[in-house]
C-alpha positions in Angstrom: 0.0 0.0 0.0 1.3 3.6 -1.3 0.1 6.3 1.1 -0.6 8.6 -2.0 -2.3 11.3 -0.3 1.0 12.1 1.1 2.8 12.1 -1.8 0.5 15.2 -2.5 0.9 16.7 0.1 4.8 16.8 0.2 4.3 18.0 -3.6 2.3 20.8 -2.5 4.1 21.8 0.6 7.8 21.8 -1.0 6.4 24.5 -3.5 5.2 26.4 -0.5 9.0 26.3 0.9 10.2 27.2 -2.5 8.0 30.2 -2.6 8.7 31.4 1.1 12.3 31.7 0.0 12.0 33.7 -2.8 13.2 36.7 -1.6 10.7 39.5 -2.8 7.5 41.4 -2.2 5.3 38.1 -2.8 2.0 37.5 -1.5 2.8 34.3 0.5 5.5 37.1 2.6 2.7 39.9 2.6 0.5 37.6 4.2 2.8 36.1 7.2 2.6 32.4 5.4 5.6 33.1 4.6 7.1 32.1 8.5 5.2 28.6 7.4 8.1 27.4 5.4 10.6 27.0 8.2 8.2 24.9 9.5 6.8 23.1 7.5 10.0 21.3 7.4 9.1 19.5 10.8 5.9 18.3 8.9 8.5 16.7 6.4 10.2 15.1 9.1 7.1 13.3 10.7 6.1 12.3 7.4 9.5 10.7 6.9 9.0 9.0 10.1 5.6 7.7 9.3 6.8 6.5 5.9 9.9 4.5 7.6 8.2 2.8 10.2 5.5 1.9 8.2 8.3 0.5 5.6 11.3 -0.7 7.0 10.2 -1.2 11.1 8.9 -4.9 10.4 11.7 -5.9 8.0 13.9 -4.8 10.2 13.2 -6.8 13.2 12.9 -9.4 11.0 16.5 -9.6 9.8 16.5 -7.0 6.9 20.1 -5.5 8.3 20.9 -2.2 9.7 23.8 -1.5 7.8 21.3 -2.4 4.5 18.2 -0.3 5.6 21.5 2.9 6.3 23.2 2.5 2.9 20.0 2.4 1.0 18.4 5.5 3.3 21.8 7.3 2.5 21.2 6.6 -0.9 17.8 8.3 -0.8 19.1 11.7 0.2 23.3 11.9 -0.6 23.0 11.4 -4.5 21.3 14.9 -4.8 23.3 16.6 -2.1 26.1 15.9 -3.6 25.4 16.9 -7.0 23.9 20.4 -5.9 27.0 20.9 -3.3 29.7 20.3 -6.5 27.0 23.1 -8.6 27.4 25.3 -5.4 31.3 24.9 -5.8 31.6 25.3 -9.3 29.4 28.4 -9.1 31.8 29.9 -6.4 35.0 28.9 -8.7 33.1 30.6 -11.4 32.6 34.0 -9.6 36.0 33.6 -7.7 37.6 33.6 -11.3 34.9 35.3 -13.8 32.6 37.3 -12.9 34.0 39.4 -9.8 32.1 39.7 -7.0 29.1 40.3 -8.8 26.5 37.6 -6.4 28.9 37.3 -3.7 27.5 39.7 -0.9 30.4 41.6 -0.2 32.6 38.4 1.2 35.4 37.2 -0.4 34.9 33.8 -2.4 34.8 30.9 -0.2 34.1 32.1 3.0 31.8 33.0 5.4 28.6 30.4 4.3 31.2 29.3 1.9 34.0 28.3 3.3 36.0 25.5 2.6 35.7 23.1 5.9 31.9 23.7 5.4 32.6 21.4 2.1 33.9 18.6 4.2 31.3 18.2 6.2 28.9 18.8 3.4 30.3 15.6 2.2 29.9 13.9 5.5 26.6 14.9 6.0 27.3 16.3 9.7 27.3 20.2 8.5 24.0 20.4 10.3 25.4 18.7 13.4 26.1 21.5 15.8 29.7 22.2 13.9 28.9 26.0 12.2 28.1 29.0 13.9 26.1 29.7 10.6 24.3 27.6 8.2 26.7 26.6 5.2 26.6 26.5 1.3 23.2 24.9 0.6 21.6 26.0 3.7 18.1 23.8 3.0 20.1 20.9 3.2 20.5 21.2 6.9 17.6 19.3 7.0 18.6 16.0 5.4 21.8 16.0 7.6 19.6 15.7 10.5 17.0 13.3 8.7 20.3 11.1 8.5 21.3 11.2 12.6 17.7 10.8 12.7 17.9 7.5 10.3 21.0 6.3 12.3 19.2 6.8 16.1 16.1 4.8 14.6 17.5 2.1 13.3 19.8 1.2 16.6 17.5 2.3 18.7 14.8 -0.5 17.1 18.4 -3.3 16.9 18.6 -2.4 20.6 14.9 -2.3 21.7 13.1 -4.3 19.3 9.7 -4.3 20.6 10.1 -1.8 23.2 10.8 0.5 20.0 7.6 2.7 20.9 9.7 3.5 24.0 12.2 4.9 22.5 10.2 7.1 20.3 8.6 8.5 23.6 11.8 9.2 24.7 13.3 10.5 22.0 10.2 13.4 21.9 10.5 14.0 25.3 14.6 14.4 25.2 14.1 16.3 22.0 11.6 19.0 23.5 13.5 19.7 26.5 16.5 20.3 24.4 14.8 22.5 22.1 13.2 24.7 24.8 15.8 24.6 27.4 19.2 24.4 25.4 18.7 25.3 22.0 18.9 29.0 22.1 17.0 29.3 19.5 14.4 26.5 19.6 12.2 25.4 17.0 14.0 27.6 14.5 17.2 25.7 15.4 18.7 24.7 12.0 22.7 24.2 11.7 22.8 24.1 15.5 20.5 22.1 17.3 18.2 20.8 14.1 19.0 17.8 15.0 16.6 17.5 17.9 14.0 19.3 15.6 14.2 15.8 13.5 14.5 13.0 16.1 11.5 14.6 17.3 9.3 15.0 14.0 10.2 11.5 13.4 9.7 10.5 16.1 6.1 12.0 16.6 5.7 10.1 12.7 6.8 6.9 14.3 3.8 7.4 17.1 2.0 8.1 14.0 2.5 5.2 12.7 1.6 2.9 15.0 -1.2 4.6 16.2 -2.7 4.7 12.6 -1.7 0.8 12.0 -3.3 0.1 15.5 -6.6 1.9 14.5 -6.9 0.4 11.1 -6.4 -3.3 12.4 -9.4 -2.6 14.4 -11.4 -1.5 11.7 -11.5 2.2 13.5 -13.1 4.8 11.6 -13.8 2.7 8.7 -17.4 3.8 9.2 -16.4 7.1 8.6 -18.3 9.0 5.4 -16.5 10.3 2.8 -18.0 13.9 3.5 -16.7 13.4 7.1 -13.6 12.1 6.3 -13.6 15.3 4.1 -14.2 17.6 6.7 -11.8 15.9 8.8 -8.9 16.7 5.8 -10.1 20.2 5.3 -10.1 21.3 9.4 -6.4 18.7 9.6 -5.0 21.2 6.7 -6.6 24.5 8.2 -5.5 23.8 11.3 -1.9 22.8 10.5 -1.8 26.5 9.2 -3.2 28.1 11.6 -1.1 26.6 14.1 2.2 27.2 12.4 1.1 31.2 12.0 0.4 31.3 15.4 2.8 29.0 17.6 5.5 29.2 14.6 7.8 31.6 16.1 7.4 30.6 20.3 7.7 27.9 22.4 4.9 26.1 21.9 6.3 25.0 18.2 7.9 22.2 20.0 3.9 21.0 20.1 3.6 21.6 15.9 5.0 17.9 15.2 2.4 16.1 17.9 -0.3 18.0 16.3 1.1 17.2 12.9 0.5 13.2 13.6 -2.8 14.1 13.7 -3.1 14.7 10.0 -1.1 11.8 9.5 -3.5 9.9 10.6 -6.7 11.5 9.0 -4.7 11.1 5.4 -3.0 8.1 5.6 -6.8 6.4 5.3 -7.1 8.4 2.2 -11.1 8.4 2.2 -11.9 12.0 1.6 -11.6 14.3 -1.1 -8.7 16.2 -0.7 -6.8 13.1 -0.1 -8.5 12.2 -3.7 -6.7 15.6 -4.9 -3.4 15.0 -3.1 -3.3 11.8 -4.5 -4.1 12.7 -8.1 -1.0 12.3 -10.5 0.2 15.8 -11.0 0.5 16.3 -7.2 2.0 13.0 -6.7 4.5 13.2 -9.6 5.9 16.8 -7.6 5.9 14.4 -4.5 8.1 12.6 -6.2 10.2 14.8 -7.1 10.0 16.9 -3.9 13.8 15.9 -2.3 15.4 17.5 -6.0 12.8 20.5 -5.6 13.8 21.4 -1.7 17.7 20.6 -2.8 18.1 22.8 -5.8 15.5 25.6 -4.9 17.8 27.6 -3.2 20.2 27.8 -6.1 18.3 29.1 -8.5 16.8 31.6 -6.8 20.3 32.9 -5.6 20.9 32.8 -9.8 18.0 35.1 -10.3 19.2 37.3 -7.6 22.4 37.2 -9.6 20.4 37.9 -12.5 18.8 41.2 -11.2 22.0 42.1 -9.8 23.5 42.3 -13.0 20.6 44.2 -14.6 20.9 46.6 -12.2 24.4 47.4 -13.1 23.3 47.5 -16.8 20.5 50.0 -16.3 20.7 51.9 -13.1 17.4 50.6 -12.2 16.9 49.9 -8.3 16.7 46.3 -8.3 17.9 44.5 -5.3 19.3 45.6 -2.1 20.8 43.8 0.5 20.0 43.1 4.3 22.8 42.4 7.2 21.7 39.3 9.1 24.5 39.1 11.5 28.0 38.8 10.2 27.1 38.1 6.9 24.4 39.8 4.0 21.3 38.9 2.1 20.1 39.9 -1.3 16.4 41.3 -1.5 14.7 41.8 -4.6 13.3 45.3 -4.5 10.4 44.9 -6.9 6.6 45.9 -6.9 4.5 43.5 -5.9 3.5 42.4 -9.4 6.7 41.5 -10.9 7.9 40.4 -7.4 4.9 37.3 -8.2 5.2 36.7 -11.3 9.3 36.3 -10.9 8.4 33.7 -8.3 6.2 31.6 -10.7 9.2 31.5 -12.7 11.4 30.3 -10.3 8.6 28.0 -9.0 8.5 26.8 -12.7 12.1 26.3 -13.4 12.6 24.7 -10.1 10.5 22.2 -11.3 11.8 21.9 -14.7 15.1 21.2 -12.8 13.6 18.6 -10.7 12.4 16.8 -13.1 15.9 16.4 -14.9 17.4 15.9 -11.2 15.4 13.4 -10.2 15.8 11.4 -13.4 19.1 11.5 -13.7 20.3 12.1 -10.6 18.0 10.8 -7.9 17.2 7.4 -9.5 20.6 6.4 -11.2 22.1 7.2 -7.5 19.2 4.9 -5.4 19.9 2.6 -7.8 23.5 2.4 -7.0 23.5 2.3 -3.4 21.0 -0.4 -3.9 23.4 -2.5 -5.2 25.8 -1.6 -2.3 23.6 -2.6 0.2 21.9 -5.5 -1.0 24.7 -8.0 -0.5 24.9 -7.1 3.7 21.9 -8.6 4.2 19.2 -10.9 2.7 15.6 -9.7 1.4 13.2 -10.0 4.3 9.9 -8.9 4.1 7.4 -9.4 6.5 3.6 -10.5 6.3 1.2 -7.9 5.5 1.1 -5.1 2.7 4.1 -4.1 1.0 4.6 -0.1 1.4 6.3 2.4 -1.1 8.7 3.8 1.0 10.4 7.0 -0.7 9.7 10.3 1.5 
């Protein structure tokens, strides 16, 4: 069984974080939805959870093989990350050498959230680990370095545990939120820092989910259930999740966000009402697919249409950009009415896309494929009674 609903709704909710960082006068920043972007990333990581347990939990207490179910998660997320990290260096090399410092912020070329250490543990995967005083080259990618500790903690934590696994995701929530509100000096909107503990505890929350979905389900919960109230059910999950990120986004009470996310979880993964028949329709599903290539390579592109206005700036005096100090370092604004400001971010939202599609085809695919074949000789094929489930969040 696919949970397709959720496909969708990654698909949808990637472009949201694609549009929130487009740096301009849009209407998603006018309105304050912007602030949902950052979070909606801890929605990503209960979903990952959810889809994990729900995939790999059974086969791997079954003999599946840690070291398999690690090489073949890494695969997931390191063939893209490594691709967009080289495009990030070659871009640097090519305004170190061509074109000035036209796009690098007033820093000289690889330093600051370029510098060359950051690369190393780019490549290592530990850049979001607590290691930077800032976030480094690909900044979005902080997110799949912690989705990998968050990989490695559940997979020994279920060797160790085995059925006492729920345990562990108990604990790893509680330990997570009193980290995150007592440590973390910046909390939920820890991202190169204390992220971390942002992920063990979304996945965690989608672990509870999980279960708490498979135990309902095996009973036959709900199954009663309408399509017109299973609809309503979607429609409040969805307005709430927004609501609640505009209004506990920026305090303590985010740490809450991924327990109320499982919630929706639930309501979708039965995939009964009609919005779950709109997430799961093939367009939607298809961007859910390609989601991982559209939240790696977003923030590229829209640094090269910042180059881009930049450099039309220079060539017609025109007030185009302007640039904002955020600490040590600088950010480029697009200074354009509200109009263009919209209509650029279709574009980018467009030709992030494009991008994805090529990425994810010859990137994403070729490189699961390959780690596939690394891992499958640690361990033998063991799957468990029951459905089979797609796993690829």
């Amino acid at each position: 069984m696919r949970f397709l609903a959720f496909d969708g709704l990654r698909g949808l909710f990637s472009l949201l974080v694609v549009l929130a960082h487009v740096p301009a006068a849009t209407v998603l920043r006018q309105s304050g939805l912007s602030a949902t972007g950052d979070t909606l990333v801890d929605l990503f990581f209960v979903f990952s959870g959810f889809v994990i347990a729900a995939g790999y939990e059974k086969r791997l207490l079954q003999g599946y093989g840690t070291g398999r179910f690690l090489i073949e998660r890494l695969g997931r997320i390191y063939p893209i990350h490594f691709v967009m990290l080289m495009v990030f260096i070659a871009t640097e090399i090519a305004f170190a050498t061509l074109l000035g410092s036209l796009g690098q912020q007033g820093r000289a070329p690889f330093e600051g959230d370029k510098s060359v250490e950051a690369i190393f543990t780019h490549l290592t995967l530990i850049h979001a680990w607590n290691v930077h005083d800032i976030p480094t080259w690909n900044y979005p990618t902080w997110s799949l370095s912690t989705e990998w500790a968050a990989y490695i903690v559940f997979a020994f934590a279920l060797l160790v545990l085995r059925r006492r696994f729920t345990t562990a995701a108990v604990v790893g929530i509680g330990v997570s939120i009193v980290v995150l509100l007592t440590v973390a000096p910046n909390g939920m909107q820890s991202y190169h820092d204390y992220g971390v503990f942002r992920s063990i505890l979304g996945f965690s929350a989608g672990v509870l989910a999980y279960r708490t979905y498979d135990a309902l389900n095996r009973r036959q919960a709900f199954s009663a259930l309408s399509r017109p109230v299973f609809t309503a059910l979607e429609i409040g999950g969805l307005a709430g999740l927004f609501g609640l990120q505009v209004s506990f986004g920026a305090t303590d009470f985010a740490v809450a966000l991924p327990l109320v996310f499982t919630l929706l979880m639930i309501v979708f993964a039965y995939g009964k009402g009609h919005v779950s028949a709109l997430m799961g329709s093939r367009p939607l599903v298809y961007l859910g697919t390609i989601s991982l290539s559209i939240y790696v390579v977003h923030v590229w592109i829209i640094m090269r249409a910042g180059n881009v206005a930049a450099l039309a700036e220079r060539l017609t005096g025109l007030n185009l950009v302007t640039y904002v100090a955020e600490g040590d370092s600088r950010h480029l604004e697009l200074a354009l009415p509200p109009l263009a400001a919209n209509l650029l971010a279709l574009l980018v939202v467009a030709g992030v896309v494009l991008v994805s599609h090529f990425t994810y085809r010859y990137v994403e695919l070729p490189g699961q494929a390959l780690f596939r074949r690394l891992a499958k000789p640690l361990a033998p094929a063991v799957t468990g009674p029951g459905r089979a489930v797609a796993v690829n969040p």
